[in-house]
C-alpha positions in Angstrom: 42.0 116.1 113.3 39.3 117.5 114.7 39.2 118.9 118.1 35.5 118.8 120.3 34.5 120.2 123.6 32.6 118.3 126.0 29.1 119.2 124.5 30.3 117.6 120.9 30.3 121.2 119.3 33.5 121.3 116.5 36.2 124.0 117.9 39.0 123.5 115.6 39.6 121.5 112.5 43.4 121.1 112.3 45.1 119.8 108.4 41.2 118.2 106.9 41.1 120.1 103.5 43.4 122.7 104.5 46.3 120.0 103.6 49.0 119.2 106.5 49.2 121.6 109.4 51.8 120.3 111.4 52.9 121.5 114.9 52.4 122.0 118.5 49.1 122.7 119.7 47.8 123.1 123.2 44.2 123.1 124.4 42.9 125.5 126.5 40.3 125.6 128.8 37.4 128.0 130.2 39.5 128.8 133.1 42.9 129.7 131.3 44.6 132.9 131.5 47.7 134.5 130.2 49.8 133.1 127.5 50.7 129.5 126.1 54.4 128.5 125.6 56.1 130.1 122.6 55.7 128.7 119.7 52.8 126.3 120.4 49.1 127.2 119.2 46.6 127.9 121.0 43.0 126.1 121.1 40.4 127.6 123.1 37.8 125.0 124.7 34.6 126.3 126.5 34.9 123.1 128.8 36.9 121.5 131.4 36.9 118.2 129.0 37.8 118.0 125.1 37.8 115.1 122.8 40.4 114.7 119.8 39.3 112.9 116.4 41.3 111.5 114.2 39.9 110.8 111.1 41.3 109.5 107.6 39.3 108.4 104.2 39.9 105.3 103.0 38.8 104.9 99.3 39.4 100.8 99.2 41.8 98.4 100.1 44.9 99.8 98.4 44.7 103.2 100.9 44.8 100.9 103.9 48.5 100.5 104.4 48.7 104.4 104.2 46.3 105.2 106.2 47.3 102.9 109.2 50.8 104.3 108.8 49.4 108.2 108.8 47.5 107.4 112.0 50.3 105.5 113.6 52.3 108.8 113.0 49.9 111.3 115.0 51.4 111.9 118.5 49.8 113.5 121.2 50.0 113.6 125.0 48.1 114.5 127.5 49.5 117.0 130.4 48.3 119.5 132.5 50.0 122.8 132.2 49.5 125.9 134.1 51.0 129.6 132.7 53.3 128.9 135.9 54.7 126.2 134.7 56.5 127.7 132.0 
C-alpha cells in the first residue's frame, strides 16, 4: 500500500517487498501536533490531502481469486482525529 500526498510524491510504502506489515496507521498532516493514539503508527503528510494505493501483482489468471480476496481484506476508514480527541 502505498501512501501519497497531494502533490503525488511517495511518503510511505507500507508491506510491498518488506512482506506483511499489519496494523494501525494514522495519517498526519502539516498542521498536527503532539502525539497519535498508543499503539497506532504514525504517517507524516506534508499536505492537507493524501491518497492511499493499493496495489497487488497479478501474474495470470490463476492469481486472480487471491488477489480479489487480499484486496477485499484491506480496511480503512476515513476520520478526522484531533490529539483532543483522545
Amino acid at each position: 500500500m502505498q501512501v501519497s500526498d497531494h502533490y503525488d510524491e511517495i511518503v510511505e510504502n507500507i508491506a510491498g517487498y518488506r512482506g506483511p506489515q499489519p496494523g494501525v496507521y494514522v495519517l498526519t498532516g502539516p498542521d498536527h501536533q503532539g502525539s497519535v493514539p498508543l499503539g497506532m503508527r504514525q504517517i507524516k503528510v506534508r499536505t492537507r490531502l493524501a491518497v492511499i494505493a493499493i496495489r497487488v501483482l497479478v501474474r495470470g489468471e490463476d492469481d486472480l481469486p487471491g488477489s480479489v480476496s487480499l484486496l477485499s481484506s484491506a480496511r480503512y476508514s476515513a476520520r478526522k482525529w484531533t490529539s483532543d480527541s483522545g
